[in-house]
C-alpha positions as CSV (number, residue, x, y, z in Angstrom):
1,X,0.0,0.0,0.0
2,X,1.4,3.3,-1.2
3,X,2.2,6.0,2.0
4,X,1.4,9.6,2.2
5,X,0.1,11.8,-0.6
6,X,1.8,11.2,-3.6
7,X,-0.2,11.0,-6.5
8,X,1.5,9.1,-8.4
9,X,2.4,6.7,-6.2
10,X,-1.5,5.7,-5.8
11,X,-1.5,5.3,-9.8
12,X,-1.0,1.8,-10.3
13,X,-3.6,0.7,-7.2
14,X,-6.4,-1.1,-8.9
15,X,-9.6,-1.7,-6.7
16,X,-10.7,-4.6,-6.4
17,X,-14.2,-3.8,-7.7
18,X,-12.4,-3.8,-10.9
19,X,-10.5,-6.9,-10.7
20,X,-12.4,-10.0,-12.4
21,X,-13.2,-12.8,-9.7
22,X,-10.2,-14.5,-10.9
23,X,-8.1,-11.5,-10.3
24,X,-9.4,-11.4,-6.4
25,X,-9.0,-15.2,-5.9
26,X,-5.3,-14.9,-6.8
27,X,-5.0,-11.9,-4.7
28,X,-6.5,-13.9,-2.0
29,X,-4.5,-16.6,-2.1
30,X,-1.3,-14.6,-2.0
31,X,-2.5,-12.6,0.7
32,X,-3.4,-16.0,2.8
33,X,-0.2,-17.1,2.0
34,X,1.5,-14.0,3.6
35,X,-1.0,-14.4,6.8
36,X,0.0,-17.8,7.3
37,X,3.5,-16.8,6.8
38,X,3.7,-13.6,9.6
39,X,1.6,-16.0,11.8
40,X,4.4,-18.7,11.6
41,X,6.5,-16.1,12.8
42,X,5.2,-15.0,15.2
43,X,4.9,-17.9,17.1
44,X,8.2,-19.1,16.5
45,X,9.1,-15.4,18.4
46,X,6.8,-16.4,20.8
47,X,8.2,-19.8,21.5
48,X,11.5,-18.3,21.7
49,X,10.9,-15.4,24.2
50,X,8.6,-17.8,26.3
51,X,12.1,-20.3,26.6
52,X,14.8,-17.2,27.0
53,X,12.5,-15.6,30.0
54,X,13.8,-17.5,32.6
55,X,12.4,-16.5,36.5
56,X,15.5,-14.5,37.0
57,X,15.5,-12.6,33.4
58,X,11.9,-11.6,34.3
59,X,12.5,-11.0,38.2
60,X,15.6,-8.6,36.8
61,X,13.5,-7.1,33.8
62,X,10.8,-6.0,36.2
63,X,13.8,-4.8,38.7
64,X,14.7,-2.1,35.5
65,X,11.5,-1.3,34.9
66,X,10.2,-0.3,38.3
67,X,14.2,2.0,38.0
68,X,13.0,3.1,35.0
69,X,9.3,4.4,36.2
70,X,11.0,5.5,39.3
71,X,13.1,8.0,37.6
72,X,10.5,9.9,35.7
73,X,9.5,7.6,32.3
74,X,6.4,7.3,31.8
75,X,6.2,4.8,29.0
76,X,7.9,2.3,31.8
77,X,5.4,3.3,34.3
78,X,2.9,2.9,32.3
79,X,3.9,-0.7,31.4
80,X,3.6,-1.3,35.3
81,X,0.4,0.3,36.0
82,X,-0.9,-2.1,32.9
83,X,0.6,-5.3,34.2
84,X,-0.7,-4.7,37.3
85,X,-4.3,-4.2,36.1
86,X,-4.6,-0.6,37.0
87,X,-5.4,0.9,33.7
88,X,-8.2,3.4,34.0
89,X,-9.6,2.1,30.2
90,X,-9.9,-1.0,31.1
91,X,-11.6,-0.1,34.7
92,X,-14.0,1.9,32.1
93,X,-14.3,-0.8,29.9
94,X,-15.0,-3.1,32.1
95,X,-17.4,-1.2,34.3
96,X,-19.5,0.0,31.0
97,X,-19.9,-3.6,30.4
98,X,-21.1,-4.8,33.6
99,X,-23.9,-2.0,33.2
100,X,-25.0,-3.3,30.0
101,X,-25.6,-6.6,31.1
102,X,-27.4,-5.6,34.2
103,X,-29.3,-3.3,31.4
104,X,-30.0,-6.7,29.1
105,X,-31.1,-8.7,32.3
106,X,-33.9,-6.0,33.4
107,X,-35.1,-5.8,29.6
108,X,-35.2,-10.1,29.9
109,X,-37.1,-9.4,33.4
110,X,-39.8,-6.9,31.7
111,X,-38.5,-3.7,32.9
């Protein structure tokens, strides 16, 4: 996908409203392909990171990241505040969606 505004950079695009059904199936297949591929990698990544974080790796990660928020960044403290279930979006979230069930149930009861 061609980035910012460049005119002709968005020239050769063709939408796929004017592909024939042949056209989309390929595209499909190739983008499948791709998916299947970045998923693969993923988990190997996954896999990998799950064996190399030890107890101690993860006992002195979290030692450098409470330093970290302690001395004034925020990105670290926020990365705390998140692990430790404190974020105020998800309190929101979470809140807005125990209302909404209590809302369905009274509709259920005839309110």
């Amino acid at each position: 996908m061609p980035r910012g505004d460049n005119p002709n950079s968005r020239n050769n695009l063709i939408v796929n409203s004017e592909r024939t059904p042949k056209e989309r199936k390929k595209q499909a297949q190739k983008a499948g392909v791709e998916s299947g591929k970045a998923r693969a990698l993923k988990k190997t990544l996954n896999e990998s990171l799950k064996e190399l974080c030890t107890p101690e790796v993860l006992e002195e990660l979290n030692q450098r990241l409470i330093q970290m928020a302690r001395r004034g960044n925020l990105k670290a403290y926020e990365i705390l505040r998140d692990g430790l279930g404190e974020n105020p979006k998800d309190k929101i979230s979470k809140e807005q969606l125990k209302l909404r069930k209590q809302e369905l149930e009274q509709k259920k009861e005839g309110w």
